[in-house]
BALUMGU-394571 format. One record per residue (C-alpha): residue in one letter; residue number from 1; x, y, z. Coordinates in nm, 3 decimals. Each point is the difference from the previous one (the first is absolute). Layout:
// residues N
   vexza   baba         u         v         w
       A    NUM         X         Y         Z
...
// end
This chain:
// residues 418
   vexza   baba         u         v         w
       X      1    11.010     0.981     3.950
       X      2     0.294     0.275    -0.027
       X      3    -0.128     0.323     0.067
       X      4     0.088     0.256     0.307
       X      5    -0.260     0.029     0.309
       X      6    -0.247     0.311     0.063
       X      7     0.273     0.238     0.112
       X      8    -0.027     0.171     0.317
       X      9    -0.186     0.364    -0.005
       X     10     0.232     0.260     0.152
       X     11    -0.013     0.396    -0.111
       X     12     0.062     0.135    -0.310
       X     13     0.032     0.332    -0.145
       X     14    -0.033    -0.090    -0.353
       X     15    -0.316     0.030    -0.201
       X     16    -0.066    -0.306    -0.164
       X     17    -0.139     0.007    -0.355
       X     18     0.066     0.398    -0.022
       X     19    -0.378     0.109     0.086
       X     20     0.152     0.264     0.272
       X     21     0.345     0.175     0.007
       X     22     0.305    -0.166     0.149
       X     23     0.141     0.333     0.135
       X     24    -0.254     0.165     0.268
       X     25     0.067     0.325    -0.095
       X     26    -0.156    -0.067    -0.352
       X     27    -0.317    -0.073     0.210
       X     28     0.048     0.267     0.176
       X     29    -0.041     0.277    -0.275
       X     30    -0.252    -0.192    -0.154
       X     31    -0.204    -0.033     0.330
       X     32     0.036     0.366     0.068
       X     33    -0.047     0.118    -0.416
       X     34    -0.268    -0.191    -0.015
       X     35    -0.167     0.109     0.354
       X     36     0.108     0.370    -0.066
       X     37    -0.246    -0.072    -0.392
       X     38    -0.284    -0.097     0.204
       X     39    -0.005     0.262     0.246
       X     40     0.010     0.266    -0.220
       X     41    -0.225    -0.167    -0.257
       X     42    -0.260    -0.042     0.250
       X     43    -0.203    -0.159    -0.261
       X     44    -0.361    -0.180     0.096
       X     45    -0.014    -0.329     0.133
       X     46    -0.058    -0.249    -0.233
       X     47    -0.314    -0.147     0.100
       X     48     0.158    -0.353     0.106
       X     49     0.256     0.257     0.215
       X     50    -0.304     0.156     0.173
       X     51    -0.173    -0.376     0.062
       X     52     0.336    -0.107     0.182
       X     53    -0.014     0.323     0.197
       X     54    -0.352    -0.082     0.128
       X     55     0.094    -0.362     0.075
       X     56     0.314     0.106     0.244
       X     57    -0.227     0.279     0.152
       X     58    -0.341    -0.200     0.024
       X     59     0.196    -0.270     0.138
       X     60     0.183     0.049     0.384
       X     61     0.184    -0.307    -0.052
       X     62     0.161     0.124    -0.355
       X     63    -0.022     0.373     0.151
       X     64     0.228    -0.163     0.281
       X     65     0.233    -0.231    -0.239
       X     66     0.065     0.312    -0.247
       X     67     0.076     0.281     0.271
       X     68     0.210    -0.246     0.167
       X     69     0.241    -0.117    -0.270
       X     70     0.096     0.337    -0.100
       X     71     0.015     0.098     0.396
       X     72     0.232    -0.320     0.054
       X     73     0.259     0.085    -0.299
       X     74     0.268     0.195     0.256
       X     75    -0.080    -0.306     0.218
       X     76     0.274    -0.244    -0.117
       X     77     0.325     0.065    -0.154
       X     78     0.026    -0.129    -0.390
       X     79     0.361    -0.080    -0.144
       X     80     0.218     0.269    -0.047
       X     81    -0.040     0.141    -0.346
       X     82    -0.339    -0.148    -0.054
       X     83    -0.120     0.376    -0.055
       X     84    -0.213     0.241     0.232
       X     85    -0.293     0.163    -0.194
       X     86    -0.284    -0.170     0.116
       X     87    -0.375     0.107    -0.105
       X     88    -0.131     0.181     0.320
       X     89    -0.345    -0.155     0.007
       X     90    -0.284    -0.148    -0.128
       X     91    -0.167     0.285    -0.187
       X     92     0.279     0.089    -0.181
       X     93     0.061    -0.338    -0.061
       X     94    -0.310     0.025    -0.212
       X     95     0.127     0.370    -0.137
       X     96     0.285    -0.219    -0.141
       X     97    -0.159    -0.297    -0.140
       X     98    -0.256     0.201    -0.133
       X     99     0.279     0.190    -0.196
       X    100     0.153    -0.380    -0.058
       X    101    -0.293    -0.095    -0.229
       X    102     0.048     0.237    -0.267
       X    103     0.373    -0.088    -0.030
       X    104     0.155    -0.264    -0.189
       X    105     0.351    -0.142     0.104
       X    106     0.309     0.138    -0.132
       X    107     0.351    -0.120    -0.094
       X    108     0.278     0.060     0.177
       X    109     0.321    -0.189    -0.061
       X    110     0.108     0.038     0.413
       X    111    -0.297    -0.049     0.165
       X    112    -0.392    -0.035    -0.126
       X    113    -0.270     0.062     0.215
       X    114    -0.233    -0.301    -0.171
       X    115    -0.212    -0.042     0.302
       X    116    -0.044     0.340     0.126
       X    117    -0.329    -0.085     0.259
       X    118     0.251    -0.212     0.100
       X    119     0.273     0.261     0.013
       X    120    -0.278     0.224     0.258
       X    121    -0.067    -0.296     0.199
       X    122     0.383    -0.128     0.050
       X    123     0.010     0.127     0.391
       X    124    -0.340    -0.036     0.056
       X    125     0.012    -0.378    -0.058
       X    126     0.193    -0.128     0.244
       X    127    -0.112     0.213     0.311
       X    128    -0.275    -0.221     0.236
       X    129    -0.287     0.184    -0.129
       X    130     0.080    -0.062    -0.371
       X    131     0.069    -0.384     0.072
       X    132    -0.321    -0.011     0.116
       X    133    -0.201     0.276    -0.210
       X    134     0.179    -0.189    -0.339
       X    135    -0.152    -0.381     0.052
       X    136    -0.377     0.138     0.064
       X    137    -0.203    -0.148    -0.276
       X    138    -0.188     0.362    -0.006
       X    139     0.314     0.204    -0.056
       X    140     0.134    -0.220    -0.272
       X    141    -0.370     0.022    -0.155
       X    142     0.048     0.329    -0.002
       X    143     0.376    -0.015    -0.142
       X    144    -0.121    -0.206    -0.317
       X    145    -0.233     0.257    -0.085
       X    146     0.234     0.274     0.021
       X    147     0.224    -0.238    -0.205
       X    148    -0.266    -0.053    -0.287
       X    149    -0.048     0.366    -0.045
       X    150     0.378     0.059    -0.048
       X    151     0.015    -0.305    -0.231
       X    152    -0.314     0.200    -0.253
       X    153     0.236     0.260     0.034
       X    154     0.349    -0.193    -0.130
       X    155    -0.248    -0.162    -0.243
       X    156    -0.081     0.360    -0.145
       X    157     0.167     0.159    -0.287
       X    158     0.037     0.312     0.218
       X    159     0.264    -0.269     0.229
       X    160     0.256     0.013    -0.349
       X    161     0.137     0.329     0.151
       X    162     0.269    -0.220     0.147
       X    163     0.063    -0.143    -0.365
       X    164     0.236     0.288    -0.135
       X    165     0.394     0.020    -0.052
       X    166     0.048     0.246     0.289
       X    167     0.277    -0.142     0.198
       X    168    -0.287    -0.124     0.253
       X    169    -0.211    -0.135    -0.295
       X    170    -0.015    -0.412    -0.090
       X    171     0.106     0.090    -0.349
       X    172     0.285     0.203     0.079
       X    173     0.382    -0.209    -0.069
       X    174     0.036    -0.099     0.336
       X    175    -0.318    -0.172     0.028
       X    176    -0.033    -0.132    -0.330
       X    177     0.377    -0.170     0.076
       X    178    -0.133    -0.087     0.361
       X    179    -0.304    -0.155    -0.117
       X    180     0.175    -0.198    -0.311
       X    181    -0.273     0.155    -0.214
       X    182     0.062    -0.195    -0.334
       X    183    -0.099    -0.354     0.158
       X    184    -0.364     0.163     0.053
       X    185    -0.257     0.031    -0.256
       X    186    -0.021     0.394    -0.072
       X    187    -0.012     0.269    -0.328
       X    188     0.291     0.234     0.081
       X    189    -0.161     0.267    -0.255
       X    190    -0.332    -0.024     0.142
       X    191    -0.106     0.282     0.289
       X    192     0.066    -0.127     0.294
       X    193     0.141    -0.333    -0.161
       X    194    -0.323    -0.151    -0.043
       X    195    -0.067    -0.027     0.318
       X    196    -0.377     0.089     0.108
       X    197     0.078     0.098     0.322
       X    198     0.258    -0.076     0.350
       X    199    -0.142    -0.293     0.076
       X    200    -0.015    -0.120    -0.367
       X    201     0.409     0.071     0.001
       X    202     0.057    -0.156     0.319
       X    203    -0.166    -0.352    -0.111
       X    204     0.201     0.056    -0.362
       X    205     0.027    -0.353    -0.137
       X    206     0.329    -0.121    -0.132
       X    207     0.052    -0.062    -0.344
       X    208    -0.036    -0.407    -0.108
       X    209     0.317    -0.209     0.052
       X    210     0.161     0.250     0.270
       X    211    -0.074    -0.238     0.297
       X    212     0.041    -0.373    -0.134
       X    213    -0.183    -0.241     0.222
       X    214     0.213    -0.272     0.186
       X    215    -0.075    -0.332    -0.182
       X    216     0.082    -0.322     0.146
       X    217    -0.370    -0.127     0.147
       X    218     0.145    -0.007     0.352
       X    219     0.148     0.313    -0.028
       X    220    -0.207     0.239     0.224
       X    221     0.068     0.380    -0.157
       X    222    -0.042     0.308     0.139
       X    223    -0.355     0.160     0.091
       X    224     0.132     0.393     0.007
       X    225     0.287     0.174    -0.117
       X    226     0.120     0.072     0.337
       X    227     0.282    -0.064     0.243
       X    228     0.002    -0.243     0.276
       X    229    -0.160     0.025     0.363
       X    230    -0.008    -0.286     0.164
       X    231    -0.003    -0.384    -0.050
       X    232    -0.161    -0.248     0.332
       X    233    -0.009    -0.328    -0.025
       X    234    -0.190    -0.240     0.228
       X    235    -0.247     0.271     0.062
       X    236    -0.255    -0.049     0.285
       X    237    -0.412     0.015    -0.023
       X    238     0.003     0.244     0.278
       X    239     0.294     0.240     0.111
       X    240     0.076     0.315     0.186
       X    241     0.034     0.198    -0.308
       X    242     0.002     0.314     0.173
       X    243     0.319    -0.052     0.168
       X    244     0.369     0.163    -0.120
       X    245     0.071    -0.287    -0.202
       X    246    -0.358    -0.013    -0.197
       X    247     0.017    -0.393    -0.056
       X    248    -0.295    -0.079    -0.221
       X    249    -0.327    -0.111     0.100
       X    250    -0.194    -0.198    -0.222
       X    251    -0.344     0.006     0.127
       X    252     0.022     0.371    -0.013
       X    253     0.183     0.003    -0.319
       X    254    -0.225    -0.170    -0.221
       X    255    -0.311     0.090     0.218
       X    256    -0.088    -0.325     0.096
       X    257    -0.014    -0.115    -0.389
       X    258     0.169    -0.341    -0.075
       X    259     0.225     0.013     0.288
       X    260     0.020    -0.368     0.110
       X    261     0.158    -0.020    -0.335
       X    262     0.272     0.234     0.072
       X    263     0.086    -0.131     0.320
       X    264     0.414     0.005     0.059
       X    265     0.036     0.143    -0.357
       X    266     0.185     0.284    -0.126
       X    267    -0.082     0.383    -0.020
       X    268     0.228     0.205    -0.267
       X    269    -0.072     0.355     0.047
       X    270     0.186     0.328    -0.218
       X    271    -0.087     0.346    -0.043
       X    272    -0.044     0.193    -0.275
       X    273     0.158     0.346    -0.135
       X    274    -0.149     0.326    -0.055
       X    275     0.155     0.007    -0.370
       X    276    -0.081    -0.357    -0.092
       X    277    -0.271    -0.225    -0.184
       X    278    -0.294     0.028     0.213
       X    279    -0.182    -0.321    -0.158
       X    280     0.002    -0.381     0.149
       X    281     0.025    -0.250    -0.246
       X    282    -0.079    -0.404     0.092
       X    283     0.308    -0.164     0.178
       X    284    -0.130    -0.385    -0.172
       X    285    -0.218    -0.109    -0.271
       X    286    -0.345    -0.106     0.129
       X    287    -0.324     0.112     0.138
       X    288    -0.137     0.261     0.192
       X    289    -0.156    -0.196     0.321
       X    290    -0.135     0.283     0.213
       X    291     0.022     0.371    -0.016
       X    292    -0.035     0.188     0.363
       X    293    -0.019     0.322     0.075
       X    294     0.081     0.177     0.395
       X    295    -0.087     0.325     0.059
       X    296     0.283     0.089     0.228
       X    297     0.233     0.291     0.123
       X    298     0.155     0.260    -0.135
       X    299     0.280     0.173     0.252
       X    300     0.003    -0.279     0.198
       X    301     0.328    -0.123     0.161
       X    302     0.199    -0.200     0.238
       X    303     0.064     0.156     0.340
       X    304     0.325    -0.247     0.093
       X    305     0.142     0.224    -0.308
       X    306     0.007     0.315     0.213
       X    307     0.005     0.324    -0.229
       X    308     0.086    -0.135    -0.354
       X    309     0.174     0.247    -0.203
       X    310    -0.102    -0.201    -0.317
       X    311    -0.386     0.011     0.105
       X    312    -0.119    -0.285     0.011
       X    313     0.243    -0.185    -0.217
       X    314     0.201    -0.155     0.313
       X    315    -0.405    -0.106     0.062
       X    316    -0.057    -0.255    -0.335
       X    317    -0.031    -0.331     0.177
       X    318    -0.218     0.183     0.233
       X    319    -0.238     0.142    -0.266
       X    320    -0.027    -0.276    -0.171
       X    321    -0.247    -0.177     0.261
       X    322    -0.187     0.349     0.030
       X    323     0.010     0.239    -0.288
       X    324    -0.227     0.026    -0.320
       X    325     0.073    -0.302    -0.197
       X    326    -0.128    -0.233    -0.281
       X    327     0.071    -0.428     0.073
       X    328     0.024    -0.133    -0.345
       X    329     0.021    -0.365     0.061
       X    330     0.070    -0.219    -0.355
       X    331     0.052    -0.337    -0.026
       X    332     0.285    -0.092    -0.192
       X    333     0.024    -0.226    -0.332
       X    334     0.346    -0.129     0.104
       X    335    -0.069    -0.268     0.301
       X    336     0.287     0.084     0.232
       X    337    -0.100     0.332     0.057
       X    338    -0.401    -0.045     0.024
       X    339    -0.236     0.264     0.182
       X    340     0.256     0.293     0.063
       X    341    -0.117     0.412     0.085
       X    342     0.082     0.299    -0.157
       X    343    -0.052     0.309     0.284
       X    344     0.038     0.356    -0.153
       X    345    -0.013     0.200     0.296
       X    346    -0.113     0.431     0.064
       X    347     0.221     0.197     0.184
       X    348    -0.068     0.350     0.104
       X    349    -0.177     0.155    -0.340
       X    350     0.077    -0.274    -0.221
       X    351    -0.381    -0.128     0.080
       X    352    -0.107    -0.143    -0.330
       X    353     0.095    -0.361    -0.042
       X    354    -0.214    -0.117    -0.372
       X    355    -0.005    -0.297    -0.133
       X    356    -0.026    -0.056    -0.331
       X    357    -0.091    -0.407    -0.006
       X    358    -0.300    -0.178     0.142
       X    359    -0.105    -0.294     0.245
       X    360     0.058    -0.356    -0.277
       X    361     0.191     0.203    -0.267
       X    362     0.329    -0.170    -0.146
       X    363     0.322     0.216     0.028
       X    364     0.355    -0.123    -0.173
       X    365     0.298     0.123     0.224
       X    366     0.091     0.336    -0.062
       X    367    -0.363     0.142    -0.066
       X    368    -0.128     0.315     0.121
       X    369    -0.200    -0.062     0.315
       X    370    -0.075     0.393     0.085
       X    371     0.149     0.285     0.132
       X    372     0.043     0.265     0.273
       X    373    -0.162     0.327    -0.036
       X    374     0.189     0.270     0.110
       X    375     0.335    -0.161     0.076
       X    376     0.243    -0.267     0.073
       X    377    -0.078    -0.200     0.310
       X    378     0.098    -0.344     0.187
       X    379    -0.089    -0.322    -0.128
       X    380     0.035    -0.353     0.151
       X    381    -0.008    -0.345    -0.190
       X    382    -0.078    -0.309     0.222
       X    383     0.080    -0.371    -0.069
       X    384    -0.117    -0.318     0.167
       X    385     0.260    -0.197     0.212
       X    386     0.269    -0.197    -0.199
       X    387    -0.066     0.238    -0.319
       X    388     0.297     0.170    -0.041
       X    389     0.328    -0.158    -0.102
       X    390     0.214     0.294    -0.005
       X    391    -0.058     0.428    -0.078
       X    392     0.203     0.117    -0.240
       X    393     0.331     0.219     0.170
       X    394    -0.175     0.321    -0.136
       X    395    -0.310    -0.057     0.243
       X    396     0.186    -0.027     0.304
       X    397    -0.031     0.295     0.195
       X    398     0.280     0.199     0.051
       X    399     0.109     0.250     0.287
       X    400    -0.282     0.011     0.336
       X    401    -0.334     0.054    -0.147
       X    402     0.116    -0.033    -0.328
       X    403     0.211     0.321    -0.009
       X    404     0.242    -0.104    -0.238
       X    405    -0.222    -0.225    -0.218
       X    406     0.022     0.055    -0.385
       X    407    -0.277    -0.013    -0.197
       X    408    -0.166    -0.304    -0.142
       X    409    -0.141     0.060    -0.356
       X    410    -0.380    -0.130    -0.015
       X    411    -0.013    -0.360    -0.200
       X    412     0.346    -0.089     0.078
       X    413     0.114    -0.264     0.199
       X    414    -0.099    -0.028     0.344
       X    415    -0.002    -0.348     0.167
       X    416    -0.008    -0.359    -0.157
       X    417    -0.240    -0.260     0.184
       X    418     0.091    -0.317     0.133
// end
């Protein structure tokens, strides 16, 4: 098989897929606008704000983990440049995600802020206490409720704010040319294009013909439109996944589902951008075997990676065994390929993995399999051993954790199978 090996994880300053601002000090003014609004707003706490107050204060164990990672920020020294406003502590971490879940993202053609719970948590994260605080079952309880109420919110007409031609609205030039408007299904003299709300124009569905689906019955095409990760071939039922270079662990993976199966196989894994297609479409023609679901984390990442500037980008392979996820296993029509998985994977607030098929249902390649709601995420594919032949040059990743990967449009060709 010709592909490259699961590159080595080293520190990177880059923000993959665009969800968070290259240059720091775009954070920065952001961090401090945006703490500086809900100061001086001061407005109630949102009763899912005031039940996560009560569980860090109820709590001495959360009391501890929360006062601590805010206490432990001066306590190591992040790259230079990475930026230096830092939320001060837990309660107005609330004050500001409170503010957070009125707000819809904006555009900005130098640097988004598309996850910005993520954006308050970015020092936080990687201190002892939020390593810990961050994989407790309870906290990330708490996290997806917090989550769902934003989601009501960016599925709310009052979330089209964002959907103007201000020069930080999605229908302004830039973003229109950014987000290559005309392949996507949309009434330009409509209000608001159409579009019901944010989260209907995020998950905007391209228009019939744009993405032509990779033919040939061995040829394997892409799940996402997104740009390339990782690839790991002869990929072990149990590994140290946790370590700098994050080599996949199959048992964790797949959550014990089907993992004799996958034994010495192959794990493709890309990343997807914050002005992309946000739907997964079927990779092969066949039928949906099993459809799992893992209520995982949320700010979750790997502590080998030190402070990662692109939060927690540098931490895919590492999510991928513990985040929020949906296993969509299908068993493919074309017998070289067989029982492979699709893995669309949460980071940070992109929490809402739905799938669209069901357990026995028939998919051709290049059907719509479901979606991620709010945001672009990671997704991994996974192939039994001896499957693939060859990925196509496009999927090979490019640059150390995929830095300099280009895009790979959704239904094209990713791999052909033995």
């Amino acid at each position: 098989m010709r592909i490259m090996n699961h590159p080595a994880r080293v520190m990177q300053t880059s923000r993959l897929g665009h969800w968070l601002p290259s240059d720091p000090e775009v954070l920065n003014l952001w961090l401090r606008k945006t703490i500086d609004e809900a100061e001086k707003k001061k407005a109630p706490f949102h009763p899912v704000i005031q039940e996560f107050q009560k569980m860090i204060e109820t709590d001495p164990v959360m009391l501890m983990y929360f006062t601590q990672m805010f206490e432990e920020q001066p306590g190591f020294a992040p790259p230079k440049g990475s930026g230096d406003v830092k939320i001060k502590n837990y309660r107005q971490m609330l004050r500001v995600m409170n503010h957070v879940l009125t707000t819809a993202p904006e555009f900005n053609l130098t640097g988004m802020v598309g996850f910005p719970i993520n954006a308050i948590l970015d020092f936080p994260m990687i201190t002892p206490a939020g390593l810990a605080a961050f994989v407790v079952p309870k906290v990330n309880a708490m996290f997806k409720k917090v989550l769902k109420v934003w989601t009501e919110f960016l599925d709310s007409p009052d979330s089209r704010y964002v959907l103007n031609d201000s020069p930080t609205g999605w229908l302004s030039k830039e973003a229109l040319s950014k987000i290559n408007i005309n392949d996507f299904i949309h009434d330009p003299k409509a209000p608001f294009f159409g579009f019901k709300s944010w989260n209907d124009f995020f998950i905007r569905q391209f228009k019939p013909g744009v993405r032509p689906v990779a033919g040939a019955a061995n040829a394997i095409a892409s799940a996402c439109e997104a740009a390339p990760f990782a690839i790991s071939t002869q990929v072990k039922e149990h590994d140290t996944f946790w370590i700098k270079s994050q080599p996949y662990s199959l048992r964790h993976l797949l959550d014990g589902k089907f993992v004799e199966q996958f034994k010495g196989g192959t794990v493709y894994q890309a990343f997807l951008s914050a002005e992309n297609y946000h739907r997964w479409h079927s990779p092969v023609s066949g039928t949906i075997k099993m459809i799992h679901q893992v209520e995982g984390t949320y700010y979750a990442e790997a502590a080998a990676e030190g402070f990662d500037p692109a939060g927690p980008n540098n931490s895919q392979g590492y999510i991928a065994h513990v985040a929020t996820r949906a296993i969509i296993f299908i068993e493919a029509e074309e017998p070289a390929i067989g029982l492979m998985s699709l893995i669309p994977i949460g980071m940070a607030e992109v929490s809402s993995c739905i799938v669209t098929v069901k357990e026995g249902q028939k998919v051709k390649k290049g059907d719509q399999i479901g979606y991620f709601q709010f945001g672009g995420s990671t997704h991994c594919l996974v192939f039994r051993p001896g499957v693939i032949a060859e990925f196509a040059l496009q999927a090979i990743p490019q640059g150390e954790n995929g830095a300099n990967s280009t895009l790979v449009k959704v239904n094209s060709l990713l791999a052909i199978a033995t």
